[in-house]
C-alpha positions as a LaTeX table, in Angstrom:
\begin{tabular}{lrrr}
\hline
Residue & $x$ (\AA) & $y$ (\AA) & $z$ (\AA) \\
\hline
Unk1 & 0.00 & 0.00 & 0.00 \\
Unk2 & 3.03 & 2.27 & 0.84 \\
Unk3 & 4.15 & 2.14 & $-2.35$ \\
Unk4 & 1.08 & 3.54 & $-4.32$ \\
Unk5 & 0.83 & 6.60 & $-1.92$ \\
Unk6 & 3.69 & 8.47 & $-3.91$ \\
Unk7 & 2.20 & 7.79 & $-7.49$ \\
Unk8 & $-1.46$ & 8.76 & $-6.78$ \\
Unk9 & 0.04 & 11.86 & $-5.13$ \\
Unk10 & 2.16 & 12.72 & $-8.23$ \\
Unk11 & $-1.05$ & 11.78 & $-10.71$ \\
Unk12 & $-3.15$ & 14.01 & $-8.53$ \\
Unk13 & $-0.82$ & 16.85 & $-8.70$ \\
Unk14 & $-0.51$ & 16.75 & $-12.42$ \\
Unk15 & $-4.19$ & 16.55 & $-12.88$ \\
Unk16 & $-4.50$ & 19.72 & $-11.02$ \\
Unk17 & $-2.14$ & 20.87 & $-13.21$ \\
Unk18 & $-2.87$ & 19.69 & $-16.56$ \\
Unk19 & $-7.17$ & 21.44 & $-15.34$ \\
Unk20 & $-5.75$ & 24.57 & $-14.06$ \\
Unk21 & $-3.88$ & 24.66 & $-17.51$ \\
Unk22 & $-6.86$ & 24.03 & $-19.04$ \\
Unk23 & $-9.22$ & 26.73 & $-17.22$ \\
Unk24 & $-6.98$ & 29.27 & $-17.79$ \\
Unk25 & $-7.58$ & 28.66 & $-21.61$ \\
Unk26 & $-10.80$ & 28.42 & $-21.91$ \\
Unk27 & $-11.83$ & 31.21 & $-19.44$ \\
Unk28 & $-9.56$ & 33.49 & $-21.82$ \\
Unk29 & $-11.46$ & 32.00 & $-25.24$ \\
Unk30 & $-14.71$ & 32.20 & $-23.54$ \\
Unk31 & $-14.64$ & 35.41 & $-22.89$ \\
Unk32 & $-12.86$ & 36.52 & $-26.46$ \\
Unk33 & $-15.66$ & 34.27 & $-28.31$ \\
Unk34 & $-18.43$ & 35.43 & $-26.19$ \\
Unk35 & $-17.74$ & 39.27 & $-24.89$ \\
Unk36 & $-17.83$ & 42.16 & $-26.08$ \\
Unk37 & $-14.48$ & 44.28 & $-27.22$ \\
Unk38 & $-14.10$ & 47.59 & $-26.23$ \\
Unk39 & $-11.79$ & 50.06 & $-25.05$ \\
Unk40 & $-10.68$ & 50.79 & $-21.56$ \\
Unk41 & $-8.72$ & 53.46 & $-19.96$ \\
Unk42 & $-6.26$ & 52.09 & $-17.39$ \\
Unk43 & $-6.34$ & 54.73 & $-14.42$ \\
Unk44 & $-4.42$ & 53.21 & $-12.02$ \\
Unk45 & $-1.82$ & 50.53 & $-11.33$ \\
Unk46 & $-2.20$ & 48.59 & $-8.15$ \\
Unk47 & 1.56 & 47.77 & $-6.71$ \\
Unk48 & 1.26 & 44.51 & $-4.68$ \\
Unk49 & 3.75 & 43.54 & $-2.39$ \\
Unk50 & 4.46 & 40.00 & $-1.11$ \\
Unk51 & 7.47 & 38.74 & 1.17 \\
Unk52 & 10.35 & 38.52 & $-1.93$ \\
Unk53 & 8.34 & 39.92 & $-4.95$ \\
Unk54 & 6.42 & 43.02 & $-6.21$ \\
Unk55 & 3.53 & 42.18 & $-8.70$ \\
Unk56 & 1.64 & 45.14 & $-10.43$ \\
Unk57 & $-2.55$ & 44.76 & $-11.28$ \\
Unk58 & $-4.26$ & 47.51 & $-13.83$ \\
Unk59 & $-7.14$ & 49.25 & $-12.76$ \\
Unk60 & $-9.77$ & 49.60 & $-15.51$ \\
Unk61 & $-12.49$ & 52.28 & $-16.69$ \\
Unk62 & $-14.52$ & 51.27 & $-19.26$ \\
Unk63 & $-18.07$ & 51.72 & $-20.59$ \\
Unk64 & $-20.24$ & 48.64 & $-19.11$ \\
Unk65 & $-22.96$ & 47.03 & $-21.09$ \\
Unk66 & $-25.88$ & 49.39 & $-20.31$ \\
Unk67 & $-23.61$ & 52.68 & $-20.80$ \\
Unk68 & $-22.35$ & 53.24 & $-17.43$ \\
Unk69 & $-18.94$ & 53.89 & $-15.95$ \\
Unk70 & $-17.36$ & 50.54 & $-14.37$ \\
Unk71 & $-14.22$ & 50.70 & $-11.85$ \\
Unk72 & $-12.48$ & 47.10 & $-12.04$ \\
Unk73 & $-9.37$ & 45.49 & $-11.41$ \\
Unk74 & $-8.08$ & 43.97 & $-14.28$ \\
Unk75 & $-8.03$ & 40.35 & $-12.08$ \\
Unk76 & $-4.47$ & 38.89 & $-13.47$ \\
Unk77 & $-1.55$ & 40.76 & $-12.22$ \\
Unk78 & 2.12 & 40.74 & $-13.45$ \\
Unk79 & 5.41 & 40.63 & $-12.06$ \\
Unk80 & 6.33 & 43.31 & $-15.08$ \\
Unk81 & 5.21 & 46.74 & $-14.62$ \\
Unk82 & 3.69 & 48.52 & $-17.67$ \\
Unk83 & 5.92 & 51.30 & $-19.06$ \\
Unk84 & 2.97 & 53.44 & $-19.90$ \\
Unk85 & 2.29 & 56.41 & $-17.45$ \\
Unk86 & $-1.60$ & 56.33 & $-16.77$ \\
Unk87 & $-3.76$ & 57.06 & $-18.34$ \\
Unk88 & $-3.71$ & 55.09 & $-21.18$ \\
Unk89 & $-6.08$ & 53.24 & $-23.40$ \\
Unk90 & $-5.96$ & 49.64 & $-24.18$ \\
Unk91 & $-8.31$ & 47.22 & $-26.13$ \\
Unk92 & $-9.89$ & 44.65 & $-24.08$ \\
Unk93 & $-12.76$ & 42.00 & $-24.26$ \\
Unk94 & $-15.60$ & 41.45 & $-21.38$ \\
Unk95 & $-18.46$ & 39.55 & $-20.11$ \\
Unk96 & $-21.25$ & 40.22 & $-17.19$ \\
Unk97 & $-21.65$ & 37.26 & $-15.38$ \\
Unk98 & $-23.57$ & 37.13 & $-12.13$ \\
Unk99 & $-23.68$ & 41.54 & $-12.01$ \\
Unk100 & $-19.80$ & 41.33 & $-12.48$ \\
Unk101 & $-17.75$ & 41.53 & $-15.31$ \\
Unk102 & $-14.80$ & 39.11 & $-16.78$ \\
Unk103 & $-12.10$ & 41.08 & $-18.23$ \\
Unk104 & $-9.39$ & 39.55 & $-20.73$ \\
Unk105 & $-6.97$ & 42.27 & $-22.42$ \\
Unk106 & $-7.04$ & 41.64 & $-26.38$ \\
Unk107 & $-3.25$ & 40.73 & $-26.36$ \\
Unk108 & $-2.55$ & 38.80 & $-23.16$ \\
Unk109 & 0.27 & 36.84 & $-24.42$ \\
Unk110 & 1.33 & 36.12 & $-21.32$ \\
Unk111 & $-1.41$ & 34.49 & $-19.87$ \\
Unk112 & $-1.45$ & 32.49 & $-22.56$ \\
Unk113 & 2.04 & 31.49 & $-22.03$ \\
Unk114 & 1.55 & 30.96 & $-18.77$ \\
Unk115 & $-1.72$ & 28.15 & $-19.58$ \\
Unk116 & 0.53 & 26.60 & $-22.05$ \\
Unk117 & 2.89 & 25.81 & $-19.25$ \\
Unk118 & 1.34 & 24.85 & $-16.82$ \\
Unk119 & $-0.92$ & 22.48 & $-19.52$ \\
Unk120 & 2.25 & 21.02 & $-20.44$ \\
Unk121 & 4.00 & 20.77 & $-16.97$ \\
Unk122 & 0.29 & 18.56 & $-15.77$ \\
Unk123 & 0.39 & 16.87 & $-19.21$ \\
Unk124 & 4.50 & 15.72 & $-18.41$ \\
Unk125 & 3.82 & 14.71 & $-14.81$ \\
Unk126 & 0.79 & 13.11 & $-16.06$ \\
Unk127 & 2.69 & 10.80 & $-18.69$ \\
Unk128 & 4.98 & 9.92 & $-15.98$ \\
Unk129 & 2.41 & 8.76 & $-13.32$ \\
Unk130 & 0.78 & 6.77 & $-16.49$ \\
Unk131 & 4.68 & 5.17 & $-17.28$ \\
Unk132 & 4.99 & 4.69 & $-13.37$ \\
Unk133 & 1.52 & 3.11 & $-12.41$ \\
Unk134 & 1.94 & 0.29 & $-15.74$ \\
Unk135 & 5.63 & $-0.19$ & $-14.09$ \\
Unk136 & 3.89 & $-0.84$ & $-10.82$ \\
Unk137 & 1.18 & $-3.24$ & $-12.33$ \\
Unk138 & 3.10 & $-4.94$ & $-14.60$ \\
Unk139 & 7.04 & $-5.11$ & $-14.24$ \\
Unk140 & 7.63 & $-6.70$ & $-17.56$ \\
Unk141 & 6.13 & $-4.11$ & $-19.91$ \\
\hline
\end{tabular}
């Protein structure tokens, strides 16, 4: 029993991996397929500090779906702060789901970059728990 606690702990992390990889993608196409693109005027930038890092989150004006002002957080920060003094326009894409809105910025390259990795990181560890567990079963395969 010992001896399949390591392997299902390794499969379960790379599922979790190899989903998260996956949300991150389709959240971003959702809301590109389905939203509406528009410009927004970034007003602020939010500086977060954490114990070793700084990581920097756009605050957003924009017109909402029914003509009225929205305030919102962009809701993906990154460790690279924009070079642009505020305020500047950018071209984003957004939905309204549950009274709030879903924002995606047109060219988020990095976010994508970042799904594709960690899709491929879940997908590796995957293929290694698969190689492992038919190891475990069956010795000569």
């Amino acid at each position: 029993m010992d001896t399949y606690i390591a392997p299902i702990l390794l499969g379960s992390v790379g599922f979790t991996f190899f989903y998260l990889g996956i949300y991150i993608l389709y959240t971003d196409r959702k809301i590109k397929k389905q939203g509406r693109k528009t410009l927004a005027t970034v007003i602020d930038i939010n500086e977060i500090e954490s114990n070793d890092s700084v990581t920097y989150e756009l605050i957003l004006k924009f017109l909402g779906k029914n003509g009225e002002d929205v305030i919102q957080p962009l809701g993906f920060s990154s460790s690279i702060k924009p070079k642009r003094n505020t305020p500047y326009k950018i071209p984003k894409y957004y939905i309204e789901e549950n009274g709030r809105y879903k924002l995606v910025l047109a060219n988020n390259k990095l976010k994508v970059f970042i799904g594709i990795c960690i899709l491929f990181i879940g997908s590796a560890i995957l293929v290694f728990f698969i190689l492992h567990i038919f190891k475990l079963i069956d010795p000569f395969l």
